[in-house]
PDB file of N, CA, C and O in Angstrom, chain B, residues numbered from 101:
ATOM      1  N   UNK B 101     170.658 -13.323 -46.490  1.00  0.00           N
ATOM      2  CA  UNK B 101     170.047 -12.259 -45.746  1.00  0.00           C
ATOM      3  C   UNK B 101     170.232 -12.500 -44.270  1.00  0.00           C
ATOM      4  O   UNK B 101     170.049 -13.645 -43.856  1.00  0.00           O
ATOM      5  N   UNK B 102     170.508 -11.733 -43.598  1.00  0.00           N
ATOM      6  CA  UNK B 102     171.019 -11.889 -41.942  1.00  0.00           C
ATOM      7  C   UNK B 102     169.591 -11.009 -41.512  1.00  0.00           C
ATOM      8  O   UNK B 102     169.175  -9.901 -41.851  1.00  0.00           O
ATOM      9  N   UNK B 103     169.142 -11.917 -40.731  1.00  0.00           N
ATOM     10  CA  UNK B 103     167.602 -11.771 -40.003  1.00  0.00           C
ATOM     11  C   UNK B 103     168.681 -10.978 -38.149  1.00  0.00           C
ATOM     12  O   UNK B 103     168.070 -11.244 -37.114  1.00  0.00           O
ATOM     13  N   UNK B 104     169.747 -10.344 -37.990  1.00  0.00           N
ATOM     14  CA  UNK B 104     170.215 -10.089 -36.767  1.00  0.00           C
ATOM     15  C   UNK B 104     169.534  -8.488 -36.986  1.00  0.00           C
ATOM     16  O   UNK B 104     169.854  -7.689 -37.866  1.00  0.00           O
ATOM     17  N   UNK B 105     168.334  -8.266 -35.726  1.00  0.00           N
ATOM     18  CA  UNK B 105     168.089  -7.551 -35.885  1.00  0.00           C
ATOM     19  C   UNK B 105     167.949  -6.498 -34.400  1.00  0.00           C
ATOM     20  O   UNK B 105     167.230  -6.861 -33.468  1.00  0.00           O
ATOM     21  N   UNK B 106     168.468  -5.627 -34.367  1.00  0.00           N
ATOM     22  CA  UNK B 106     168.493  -5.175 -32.632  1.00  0.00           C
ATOM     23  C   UNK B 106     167.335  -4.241 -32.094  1.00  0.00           C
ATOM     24  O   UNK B 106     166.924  -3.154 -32.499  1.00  0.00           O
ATOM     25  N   UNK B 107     166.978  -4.994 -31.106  1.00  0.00           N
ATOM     26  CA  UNK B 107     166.150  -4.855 -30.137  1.00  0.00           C
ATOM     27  C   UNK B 107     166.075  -3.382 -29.551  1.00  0.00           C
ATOM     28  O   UNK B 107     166.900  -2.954 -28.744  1.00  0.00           O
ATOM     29  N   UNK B 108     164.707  -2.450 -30.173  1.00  0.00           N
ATOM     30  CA  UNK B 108     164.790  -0.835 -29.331  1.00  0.00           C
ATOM     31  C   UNK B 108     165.205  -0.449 -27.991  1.00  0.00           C
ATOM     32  O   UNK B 108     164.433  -0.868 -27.129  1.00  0.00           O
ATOM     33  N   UNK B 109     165.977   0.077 -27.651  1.00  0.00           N
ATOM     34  CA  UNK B 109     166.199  -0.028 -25.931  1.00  0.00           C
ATOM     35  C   UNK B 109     165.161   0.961 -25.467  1.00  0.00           C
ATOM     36  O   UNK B 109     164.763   1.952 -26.080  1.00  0.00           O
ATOM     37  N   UNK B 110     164.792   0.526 -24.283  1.00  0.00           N
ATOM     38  CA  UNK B 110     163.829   2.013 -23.717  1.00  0.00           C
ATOM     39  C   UNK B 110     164.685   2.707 -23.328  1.00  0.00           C
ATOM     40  O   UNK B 110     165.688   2.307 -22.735  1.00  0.00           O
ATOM     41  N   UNK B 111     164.329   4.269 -23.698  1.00  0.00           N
ATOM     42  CA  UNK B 111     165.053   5.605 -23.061  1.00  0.00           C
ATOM     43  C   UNK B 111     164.642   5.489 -21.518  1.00  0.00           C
ATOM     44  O   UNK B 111     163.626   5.311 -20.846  1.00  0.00           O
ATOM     45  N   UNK B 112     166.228   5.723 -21.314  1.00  0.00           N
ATOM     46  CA  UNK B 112     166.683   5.943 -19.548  1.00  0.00           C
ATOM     47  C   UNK B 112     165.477   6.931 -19.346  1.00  0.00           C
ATOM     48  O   UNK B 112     164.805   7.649 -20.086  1.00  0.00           O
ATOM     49  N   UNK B 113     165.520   6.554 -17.614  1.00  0.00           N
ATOM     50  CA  UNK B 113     164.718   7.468 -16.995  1.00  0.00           C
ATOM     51  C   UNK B 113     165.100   8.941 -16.477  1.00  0.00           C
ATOM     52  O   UNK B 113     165.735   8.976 -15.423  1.00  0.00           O
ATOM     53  N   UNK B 114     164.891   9.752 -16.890  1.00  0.00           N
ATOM     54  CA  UNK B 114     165.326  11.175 -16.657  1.00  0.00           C
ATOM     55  C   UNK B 114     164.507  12.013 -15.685  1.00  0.00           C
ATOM     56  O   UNK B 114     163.775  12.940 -16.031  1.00  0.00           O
ATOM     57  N   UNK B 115     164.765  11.459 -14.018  1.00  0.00           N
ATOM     58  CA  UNK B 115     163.836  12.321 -13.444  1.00  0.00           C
ATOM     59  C   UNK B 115     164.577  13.579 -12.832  1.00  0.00           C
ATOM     60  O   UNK B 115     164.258  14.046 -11.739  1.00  0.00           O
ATOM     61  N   UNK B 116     165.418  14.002 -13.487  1.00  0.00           N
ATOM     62  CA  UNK B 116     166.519  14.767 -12.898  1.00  0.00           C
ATOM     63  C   UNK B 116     165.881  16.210 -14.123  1.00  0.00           C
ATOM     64  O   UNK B 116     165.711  17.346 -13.679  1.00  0.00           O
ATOM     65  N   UNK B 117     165.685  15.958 -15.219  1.00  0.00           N
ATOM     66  CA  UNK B 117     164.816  16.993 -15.992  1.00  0.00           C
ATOM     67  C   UNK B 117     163.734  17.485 -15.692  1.00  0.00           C
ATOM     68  O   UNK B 117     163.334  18.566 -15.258  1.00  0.00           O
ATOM     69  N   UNK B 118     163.141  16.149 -16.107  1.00  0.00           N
ATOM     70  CA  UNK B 118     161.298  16.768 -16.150  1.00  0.00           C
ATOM     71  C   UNK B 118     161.097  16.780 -15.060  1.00  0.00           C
ATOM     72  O   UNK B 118     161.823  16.367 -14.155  1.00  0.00           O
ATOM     73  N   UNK B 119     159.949  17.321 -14.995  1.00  0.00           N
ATOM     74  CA  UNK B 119     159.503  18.042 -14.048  1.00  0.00           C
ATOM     75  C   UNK B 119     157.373  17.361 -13.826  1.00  0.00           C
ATOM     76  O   UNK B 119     156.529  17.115 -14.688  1.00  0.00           O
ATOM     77  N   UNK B 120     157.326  17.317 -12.642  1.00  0.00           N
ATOM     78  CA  UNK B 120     155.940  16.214 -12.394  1.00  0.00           C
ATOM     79  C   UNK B 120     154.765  17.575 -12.880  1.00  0.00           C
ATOM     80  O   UNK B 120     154.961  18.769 -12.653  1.00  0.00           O
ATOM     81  N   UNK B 121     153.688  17.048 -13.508  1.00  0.00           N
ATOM     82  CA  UNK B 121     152.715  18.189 -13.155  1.00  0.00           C
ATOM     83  C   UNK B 121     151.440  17.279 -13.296  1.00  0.00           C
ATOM     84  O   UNK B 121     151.097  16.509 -14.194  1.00  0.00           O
ATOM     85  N   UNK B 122     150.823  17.646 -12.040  1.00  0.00           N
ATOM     86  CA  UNK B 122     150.154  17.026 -11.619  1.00  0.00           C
ATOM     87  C   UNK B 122     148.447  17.561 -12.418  1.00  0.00           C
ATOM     88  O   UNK B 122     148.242  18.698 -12.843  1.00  0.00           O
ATOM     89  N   UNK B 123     147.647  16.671 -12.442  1.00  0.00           N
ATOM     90  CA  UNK B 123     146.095  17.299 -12.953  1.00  0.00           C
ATOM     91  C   UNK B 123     145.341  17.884 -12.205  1.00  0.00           C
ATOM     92  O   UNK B 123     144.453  18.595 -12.677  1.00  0.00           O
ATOM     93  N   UNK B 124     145.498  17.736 -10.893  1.00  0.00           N
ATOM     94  CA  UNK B 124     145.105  18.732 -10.161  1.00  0.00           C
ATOM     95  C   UNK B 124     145.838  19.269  -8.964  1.00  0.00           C
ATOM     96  O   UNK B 124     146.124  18.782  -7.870  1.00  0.00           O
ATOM     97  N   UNK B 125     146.058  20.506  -9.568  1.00  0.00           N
ATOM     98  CA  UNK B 125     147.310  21.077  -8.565  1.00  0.00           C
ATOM     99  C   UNK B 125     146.853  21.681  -7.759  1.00  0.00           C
ATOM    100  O   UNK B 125     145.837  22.375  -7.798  1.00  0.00           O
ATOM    101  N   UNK B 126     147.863  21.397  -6.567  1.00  0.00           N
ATOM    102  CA  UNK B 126     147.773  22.054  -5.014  1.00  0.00           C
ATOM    103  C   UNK B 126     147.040  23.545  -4.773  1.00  0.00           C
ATOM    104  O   UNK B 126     147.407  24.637  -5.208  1.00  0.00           O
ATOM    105  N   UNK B 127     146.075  23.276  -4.073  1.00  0.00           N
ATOM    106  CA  UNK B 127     145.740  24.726  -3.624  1.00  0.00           C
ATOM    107  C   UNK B 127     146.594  25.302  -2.793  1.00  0.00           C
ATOM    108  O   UNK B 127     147.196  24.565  -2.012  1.00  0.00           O
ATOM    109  N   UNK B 128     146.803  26.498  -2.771  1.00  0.00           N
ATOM    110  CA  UNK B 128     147.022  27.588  -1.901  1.00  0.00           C
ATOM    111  C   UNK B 128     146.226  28.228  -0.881  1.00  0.00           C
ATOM    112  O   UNK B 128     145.030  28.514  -0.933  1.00  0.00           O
ATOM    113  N   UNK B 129     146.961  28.393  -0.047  1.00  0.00           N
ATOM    114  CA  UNK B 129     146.582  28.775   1.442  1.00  0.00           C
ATOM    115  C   UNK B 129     146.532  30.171   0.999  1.00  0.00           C
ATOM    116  O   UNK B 129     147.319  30.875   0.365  1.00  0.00           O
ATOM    117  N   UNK B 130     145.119  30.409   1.631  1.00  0.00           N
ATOM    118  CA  UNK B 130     145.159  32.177   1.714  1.00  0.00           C
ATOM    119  C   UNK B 130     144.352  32.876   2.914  1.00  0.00           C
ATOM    120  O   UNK B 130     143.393  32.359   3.487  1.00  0.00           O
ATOM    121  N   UNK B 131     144.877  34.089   3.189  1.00  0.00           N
ATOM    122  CA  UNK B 131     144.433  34.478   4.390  1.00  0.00           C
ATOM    123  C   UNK B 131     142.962  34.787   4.773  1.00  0.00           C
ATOM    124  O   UNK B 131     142.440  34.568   5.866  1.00  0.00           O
ATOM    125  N   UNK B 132     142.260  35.458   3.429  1.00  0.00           N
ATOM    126  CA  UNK B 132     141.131  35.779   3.842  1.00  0.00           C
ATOM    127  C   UNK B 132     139.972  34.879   2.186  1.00  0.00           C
ATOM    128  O   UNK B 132     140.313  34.657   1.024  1.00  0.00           O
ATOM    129  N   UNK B 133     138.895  34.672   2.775  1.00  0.00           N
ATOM    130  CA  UNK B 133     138.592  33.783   1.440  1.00  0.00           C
ATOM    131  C   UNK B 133     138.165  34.801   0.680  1.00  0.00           C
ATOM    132  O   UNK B 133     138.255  35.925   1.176  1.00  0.00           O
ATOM    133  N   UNK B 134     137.544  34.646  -0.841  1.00  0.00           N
ATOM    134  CA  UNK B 134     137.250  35.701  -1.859  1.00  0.00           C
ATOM    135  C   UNK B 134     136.047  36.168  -1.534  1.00  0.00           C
ATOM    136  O   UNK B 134     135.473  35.810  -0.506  1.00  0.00           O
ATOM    137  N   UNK B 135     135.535  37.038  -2.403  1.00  0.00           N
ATOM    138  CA  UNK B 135     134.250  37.479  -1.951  1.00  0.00           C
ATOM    139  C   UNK B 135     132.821  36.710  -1.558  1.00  0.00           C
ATOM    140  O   UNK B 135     132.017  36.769  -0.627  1.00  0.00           O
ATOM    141  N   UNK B 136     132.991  35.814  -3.031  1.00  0.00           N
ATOM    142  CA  UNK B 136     131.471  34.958  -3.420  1.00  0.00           C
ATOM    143  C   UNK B 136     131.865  33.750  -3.227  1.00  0.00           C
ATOM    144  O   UNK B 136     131.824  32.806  -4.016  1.00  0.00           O
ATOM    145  N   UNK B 137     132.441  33.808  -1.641  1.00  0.00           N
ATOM    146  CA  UNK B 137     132.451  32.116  -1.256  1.00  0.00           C
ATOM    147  C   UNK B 137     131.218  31.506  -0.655  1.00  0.00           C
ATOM    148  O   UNK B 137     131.157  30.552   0.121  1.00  0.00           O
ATOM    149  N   UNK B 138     130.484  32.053  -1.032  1.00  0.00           N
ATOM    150  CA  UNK B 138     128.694  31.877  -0.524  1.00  0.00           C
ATOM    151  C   UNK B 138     128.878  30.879   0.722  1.00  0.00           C
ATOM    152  O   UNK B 138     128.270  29.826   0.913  1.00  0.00           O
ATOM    153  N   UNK B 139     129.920  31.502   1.562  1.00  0.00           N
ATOM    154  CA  UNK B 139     129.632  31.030   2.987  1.00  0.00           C
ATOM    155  C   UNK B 139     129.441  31.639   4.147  1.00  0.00           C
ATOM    156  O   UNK B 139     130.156  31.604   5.149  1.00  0.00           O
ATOM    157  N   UNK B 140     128.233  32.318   3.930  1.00  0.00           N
ATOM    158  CA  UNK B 140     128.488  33.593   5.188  1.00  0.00           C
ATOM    159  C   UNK B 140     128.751  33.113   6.477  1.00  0.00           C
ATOM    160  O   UNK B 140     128.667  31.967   6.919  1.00  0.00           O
ATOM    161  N   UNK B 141     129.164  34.425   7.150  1.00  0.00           N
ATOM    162  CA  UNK B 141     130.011  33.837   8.757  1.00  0.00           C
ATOM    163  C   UNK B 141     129.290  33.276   9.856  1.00  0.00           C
ATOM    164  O   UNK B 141     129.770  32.610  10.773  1.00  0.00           O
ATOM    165  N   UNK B 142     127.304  33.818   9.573  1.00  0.00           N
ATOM    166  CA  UNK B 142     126.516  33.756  10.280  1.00  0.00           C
ATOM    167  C   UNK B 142     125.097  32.977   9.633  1.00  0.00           C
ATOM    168  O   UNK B 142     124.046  33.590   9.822  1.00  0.00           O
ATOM    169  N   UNK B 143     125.022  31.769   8.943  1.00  0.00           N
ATOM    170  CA  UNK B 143     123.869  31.355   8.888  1.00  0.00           C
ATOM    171  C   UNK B 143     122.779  31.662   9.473  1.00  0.00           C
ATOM    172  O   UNK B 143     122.375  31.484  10.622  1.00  0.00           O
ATOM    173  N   UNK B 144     122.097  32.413   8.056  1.00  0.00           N
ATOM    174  CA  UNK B 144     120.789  32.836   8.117  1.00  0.00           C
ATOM    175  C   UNK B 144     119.630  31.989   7.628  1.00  0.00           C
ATOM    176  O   UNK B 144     119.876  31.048   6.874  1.00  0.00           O
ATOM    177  N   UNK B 145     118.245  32.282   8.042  1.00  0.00           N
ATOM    178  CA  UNK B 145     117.457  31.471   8.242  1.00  0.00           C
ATOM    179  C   UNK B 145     115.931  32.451   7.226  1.00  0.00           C
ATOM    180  O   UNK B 145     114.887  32.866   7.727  1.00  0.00           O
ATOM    181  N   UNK B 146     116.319  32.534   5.921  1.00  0.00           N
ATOM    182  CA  UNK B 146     115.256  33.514   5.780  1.00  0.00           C
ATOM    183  C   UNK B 146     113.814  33.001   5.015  1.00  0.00           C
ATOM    184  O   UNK B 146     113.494  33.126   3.832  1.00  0.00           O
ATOM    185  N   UNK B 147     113.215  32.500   5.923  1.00  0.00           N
ATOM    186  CA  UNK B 147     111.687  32.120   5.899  1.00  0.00           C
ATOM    187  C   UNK B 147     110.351  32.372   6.118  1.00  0.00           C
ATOM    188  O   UNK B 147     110.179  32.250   7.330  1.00  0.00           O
ATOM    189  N   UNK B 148     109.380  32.643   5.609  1.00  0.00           N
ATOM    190  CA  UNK B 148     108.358  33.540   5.646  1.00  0.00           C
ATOM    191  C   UNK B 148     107.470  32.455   6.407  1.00  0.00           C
ATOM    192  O   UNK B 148     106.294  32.702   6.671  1.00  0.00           O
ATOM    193  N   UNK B 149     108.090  31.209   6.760  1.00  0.00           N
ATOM    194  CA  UNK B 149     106.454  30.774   7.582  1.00  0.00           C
ATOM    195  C   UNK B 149     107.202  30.916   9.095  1.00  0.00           C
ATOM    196  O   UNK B 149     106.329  31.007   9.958  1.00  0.00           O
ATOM    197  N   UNK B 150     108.251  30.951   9.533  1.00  0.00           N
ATOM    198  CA  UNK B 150     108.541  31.926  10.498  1.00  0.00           C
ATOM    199  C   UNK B 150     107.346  32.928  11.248  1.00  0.00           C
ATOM    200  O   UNK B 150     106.776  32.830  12.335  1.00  0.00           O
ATOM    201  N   UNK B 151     107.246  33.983  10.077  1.00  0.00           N
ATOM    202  CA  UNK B 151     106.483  34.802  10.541  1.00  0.00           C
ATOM    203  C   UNK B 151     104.899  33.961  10.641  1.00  0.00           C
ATOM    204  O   UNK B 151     104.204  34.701  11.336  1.00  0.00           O
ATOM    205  N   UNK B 152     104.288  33.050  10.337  1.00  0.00           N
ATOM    206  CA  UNK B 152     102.888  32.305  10.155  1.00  0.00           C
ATOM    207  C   UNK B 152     103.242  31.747  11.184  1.00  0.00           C
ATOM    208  O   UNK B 152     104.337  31.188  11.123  1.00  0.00           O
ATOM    209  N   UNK B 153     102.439  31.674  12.569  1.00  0.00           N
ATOM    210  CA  UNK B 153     102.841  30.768  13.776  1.00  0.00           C
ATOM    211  C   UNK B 153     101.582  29.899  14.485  1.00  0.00           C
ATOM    212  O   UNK B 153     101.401  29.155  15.449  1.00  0.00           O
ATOM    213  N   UNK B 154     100.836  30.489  13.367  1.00  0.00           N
ATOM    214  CA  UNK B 154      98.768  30.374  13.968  1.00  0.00           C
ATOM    215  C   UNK B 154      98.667  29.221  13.352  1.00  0.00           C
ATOM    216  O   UNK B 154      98.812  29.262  12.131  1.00  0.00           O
ATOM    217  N   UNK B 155      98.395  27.880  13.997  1.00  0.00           N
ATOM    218  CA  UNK B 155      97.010  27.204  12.866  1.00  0.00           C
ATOM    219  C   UNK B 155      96.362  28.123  11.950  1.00  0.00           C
ATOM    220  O   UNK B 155      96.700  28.394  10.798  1.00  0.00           O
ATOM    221  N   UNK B 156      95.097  28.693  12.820  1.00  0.00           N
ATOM    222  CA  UNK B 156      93.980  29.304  12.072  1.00  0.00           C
ATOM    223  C   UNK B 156      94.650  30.324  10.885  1.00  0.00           C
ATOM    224  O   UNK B 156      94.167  30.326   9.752  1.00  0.00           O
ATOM    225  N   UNK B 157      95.563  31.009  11.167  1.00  0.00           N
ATOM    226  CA  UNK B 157      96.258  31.767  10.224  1.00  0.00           C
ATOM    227  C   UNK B 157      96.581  31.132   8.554  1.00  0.00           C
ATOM    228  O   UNK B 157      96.504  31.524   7.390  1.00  0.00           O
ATOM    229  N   UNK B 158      97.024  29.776   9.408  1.00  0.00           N
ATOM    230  CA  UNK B 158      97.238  29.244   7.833  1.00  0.00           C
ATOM    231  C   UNK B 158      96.476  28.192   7.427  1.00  0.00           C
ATOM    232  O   UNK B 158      96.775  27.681   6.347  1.00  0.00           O
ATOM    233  N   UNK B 159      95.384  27.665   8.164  1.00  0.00           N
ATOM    234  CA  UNK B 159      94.260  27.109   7.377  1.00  0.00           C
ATOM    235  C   UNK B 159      93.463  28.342   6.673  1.00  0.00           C
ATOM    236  O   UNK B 159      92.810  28.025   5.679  1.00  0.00           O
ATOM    237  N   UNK B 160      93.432  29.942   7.131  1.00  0.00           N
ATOM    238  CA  UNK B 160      92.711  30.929   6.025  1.00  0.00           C
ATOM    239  C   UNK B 160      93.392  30.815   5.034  1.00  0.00           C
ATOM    240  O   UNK B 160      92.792  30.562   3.989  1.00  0.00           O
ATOM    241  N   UNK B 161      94.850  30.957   4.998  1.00  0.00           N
ATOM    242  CA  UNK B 161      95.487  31.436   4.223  1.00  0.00           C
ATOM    243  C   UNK B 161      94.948  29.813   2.540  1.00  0.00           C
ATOM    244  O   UNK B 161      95.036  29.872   1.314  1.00  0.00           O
ATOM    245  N   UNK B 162      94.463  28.693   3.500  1.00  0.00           N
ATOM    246  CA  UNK B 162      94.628  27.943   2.074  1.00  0.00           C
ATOM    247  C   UNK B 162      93.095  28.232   2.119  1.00  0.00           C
ATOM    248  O   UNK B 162      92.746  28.595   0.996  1.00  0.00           O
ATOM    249  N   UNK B 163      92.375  28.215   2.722  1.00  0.00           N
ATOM    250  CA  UNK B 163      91.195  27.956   2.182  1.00  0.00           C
ATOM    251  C   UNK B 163      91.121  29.449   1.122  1.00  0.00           C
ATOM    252  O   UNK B 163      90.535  29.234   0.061  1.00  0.00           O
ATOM    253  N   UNK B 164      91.521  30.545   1.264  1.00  0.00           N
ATOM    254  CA  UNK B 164      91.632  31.818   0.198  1.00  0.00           C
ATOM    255  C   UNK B 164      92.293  30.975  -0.771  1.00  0.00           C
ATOM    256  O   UNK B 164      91.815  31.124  -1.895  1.00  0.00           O
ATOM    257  N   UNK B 165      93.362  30.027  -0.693  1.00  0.00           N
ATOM    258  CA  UNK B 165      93.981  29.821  -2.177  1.00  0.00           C
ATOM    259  C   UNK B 165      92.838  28.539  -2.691  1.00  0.00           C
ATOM    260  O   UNK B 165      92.320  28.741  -3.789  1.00  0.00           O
ATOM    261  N   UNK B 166      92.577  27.709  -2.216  1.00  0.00           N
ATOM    262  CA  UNK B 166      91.841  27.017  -2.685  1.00  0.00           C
ATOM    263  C   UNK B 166      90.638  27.588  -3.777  1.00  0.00           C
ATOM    264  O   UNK B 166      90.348  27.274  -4.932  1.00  0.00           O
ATOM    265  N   UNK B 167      89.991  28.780  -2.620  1.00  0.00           N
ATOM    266  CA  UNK B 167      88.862  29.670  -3.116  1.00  0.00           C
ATOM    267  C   UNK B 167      89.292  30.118  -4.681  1.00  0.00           C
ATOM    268  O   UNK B 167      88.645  29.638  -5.612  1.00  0.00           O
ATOM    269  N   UNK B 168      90.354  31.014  -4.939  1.00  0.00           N
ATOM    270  CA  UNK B 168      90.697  31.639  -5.759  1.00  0.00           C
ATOM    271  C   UNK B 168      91.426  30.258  -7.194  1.00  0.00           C
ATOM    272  O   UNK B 168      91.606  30.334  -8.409  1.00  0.00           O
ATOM    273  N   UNK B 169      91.574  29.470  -6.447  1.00  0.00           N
ATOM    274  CA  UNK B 169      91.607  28.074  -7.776  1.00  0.00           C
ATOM    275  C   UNK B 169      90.653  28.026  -7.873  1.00  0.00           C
ATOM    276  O   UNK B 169      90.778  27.819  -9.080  1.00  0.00           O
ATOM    277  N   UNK B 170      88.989  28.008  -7.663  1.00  0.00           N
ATOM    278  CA  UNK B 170      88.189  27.471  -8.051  1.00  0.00           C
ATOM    279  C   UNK B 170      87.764  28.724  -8.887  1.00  0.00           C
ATOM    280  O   UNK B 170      86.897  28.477  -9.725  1.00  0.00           O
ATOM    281  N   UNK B 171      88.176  29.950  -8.830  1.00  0.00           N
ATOM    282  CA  UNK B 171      87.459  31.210  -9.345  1.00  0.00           C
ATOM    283  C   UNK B 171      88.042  31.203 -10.564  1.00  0.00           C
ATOM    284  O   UNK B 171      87.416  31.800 -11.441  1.00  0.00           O
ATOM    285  N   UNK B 172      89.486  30.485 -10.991  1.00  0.00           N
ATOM    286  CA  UNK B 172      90.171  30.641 -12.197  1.00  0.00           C
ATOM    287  C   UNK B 172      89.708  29.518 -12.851  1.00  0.00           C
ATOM    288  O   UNK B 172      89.338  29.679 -14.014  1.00  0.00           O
ATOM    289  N   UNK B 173      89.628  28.113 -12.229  1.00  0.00           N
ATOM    290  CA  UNK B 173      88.942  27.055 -13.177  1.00  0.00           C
ATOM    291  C   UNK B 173      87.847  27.647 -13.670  1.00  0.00           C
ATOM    292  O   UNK B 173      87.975  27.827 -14.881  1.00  0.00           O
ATOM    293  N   UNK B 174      86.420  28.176 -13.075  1.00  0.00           N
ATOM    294  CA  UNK B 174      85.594  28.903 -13.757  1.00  0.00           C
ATOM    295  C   UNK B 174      85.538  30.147 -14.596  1.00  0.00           C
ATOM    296  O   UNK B 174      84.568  30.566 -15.227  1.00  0.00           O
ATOM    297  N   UNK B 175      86.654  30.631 -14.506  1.00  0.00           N
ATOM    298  CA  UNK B 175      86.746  31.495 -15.503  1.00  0.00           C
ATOM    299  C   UNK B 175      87.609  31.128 -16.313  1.00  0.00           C
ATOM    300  O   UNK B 175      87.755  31.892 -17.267  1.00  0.00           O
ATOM    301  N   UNK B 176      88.281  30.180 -16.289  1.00  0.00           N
ATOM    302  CA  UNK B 176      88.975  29.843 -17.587  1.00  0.00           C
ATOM    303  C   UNK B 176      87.536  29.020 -18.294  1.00  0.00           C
ATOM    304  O   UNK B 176      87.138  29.646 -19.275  1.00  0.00           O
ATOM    305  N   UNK B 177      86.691  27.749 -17.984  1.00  0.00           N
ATOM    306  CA  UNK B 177      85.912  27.179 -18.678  1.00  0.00           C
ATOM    307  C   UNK B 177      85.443  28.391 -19.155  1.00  0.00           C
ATOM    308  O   UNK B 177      85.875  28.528 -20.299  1.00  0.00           O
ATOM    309  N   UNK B 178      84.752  29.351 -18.816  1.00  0.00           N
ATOM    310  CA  UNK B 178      83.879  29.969 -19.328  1.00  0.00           C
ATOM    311  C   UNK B 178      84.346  31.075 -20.666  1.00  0.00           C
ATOM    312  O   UNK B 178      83.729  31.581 -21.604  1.00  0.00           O
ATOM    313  N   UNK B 179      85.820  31.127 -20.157  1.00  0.00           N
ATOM    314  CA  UNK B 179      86.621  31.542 -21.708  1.00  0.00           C
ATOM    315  C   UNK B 179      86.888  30.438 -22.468  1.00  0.00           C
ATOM    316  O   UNK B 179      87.401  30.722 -23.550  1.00  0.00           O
ATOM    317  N   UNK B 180      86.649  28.852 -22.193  1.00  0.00           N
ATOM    318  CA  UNK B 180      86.861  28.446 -23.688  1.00  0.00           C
ATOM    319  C   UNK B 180      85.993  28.317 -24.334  1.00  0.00           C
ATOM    320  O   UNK B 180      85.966  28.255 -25.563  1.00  0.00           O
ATOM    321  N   UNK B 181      84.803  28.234 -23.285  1.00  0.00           N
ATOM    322  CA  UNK B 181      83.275  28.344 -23.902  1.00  0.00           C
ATOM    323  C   UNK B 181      82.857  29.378 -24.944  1.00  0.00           C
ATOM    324  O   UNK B 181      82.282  29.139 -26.006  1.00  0.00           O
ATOM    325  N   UNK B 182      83.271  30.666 -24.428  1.00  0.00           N
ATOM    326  CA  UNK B 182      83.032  31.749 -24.665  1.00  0.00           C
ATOM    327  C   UNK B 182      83.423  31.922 -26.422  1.00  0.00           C
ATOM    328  O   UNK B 182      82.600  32.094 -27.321  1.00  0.00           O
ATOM    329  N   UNK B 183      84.923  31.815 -26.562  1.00  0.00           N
ATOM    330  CA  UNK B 183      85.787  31.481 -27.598  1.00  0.00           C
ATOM    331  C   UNK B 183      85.144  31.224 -28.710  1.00  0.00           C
ATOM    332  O   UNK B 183      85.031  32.096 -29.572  1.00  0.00           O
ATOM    333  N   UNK B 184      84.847  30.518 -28.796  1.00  0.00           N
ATOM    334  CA  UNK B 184      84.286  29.572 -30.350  1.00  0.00           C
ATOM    335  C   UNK B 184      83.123  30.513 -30.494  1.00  0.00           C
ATOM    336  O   UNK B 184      83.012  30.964 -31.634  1.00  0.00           O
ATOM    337  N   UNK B 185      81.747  31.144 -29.154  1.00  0.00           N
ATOM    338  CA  UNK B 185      80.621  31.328 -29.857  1.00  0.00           C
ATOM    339  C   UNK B 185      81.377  32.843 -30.133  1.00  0.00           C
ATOM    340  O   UNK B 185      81.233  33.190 -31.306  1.00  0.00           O
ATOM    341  N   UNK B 186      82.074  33.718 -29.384  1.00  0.00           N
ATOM    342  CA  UNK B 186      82.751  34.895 -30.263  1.00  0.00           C
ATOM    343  C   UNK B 186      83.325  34.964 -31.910  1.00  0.00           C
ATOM    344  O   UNK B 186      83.520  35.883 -32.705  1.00  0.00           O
ATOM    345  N   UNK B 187      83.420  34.037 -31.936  1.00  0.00           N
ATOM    346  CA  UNK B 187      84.007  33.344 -33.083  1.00  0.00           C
ATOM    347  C   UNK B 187      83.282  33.522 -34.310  1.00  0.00           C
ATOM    348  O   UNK B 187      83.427  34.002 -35.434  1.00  0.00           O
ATOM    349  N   UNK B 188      82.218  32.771 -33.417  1.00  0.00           N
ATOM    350  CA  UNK B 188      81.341  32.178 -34.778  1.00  0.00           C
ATOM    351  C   UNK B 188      80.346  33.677 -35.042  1.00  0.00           C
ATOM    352  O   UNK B 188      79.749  33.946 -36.085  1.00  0.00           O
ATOM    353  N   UNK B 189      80.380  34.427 -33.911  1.00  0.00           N
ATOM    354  CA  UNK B 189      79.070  35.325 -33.951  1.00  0.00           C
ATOM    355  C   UNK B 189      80.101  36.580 -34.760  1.00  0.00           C
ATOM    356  O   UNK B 189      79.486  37.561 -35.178  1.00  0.00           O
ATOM    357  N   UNK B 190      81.640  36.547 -34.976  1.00  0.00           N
ATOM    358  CA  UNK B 190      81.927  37.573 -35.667  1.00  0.00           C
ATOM    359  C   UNK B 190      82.381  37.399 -37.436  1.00  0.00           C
ATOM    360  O   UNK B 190      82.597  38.210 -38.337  1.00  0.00           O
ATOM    361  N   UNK B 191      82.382  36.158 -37.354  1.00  0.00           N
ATOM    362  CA  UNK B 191      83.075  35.328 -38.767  1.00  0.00           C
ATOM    363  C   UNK B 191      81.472  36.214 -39.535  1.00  0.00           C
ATOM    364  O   UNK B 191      81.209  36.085 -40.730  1.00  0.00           O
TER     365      UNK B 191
END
């Protein structure tokens, strides 16, 4: 048995064919950008405490929200309270 056994050659390099393609291909230059390039030309600033410029303006403004949290904690307890004796007084 003759163990002469020949060696795979690597295939020549063929850069004269293929052709490169890259994974991320070149952008293009264009004249004007698309619509929804969400970069407007003029940074705007649209904020509602802008318009709030008072201290006193916006210490009312929390002490009303504070107020109105405490009006919903009590009316929520008093609906879970409520709950069960509706409950029981219609069963």
């Amino acid at each position: 048995m003759s163990t002469n056994k020949k060696a795979a050659k690597p295939a020549p390099e063929r850069d004269d064919v293929l052709t490169y393609i890259s994974a991320k291909p070149n952008r293009q230059a264009v004249e004007t950008p698309p619509a929804n390039d969400n970069q407007p030309a003029a940074p705007f600033d649209l904020s509602f405490l802008d318009d709030i410029n008072d201290e006193a303006e916006i210490a009312d403004i929390a002490r009303r929200a504070e107020r109105l949290g405490h009006a919903a904690l009590i009316a929520m307890a008093i609906g879970l309270a409520a709950a069960p004796l509706l409950y029981l007084m219609l069963a």
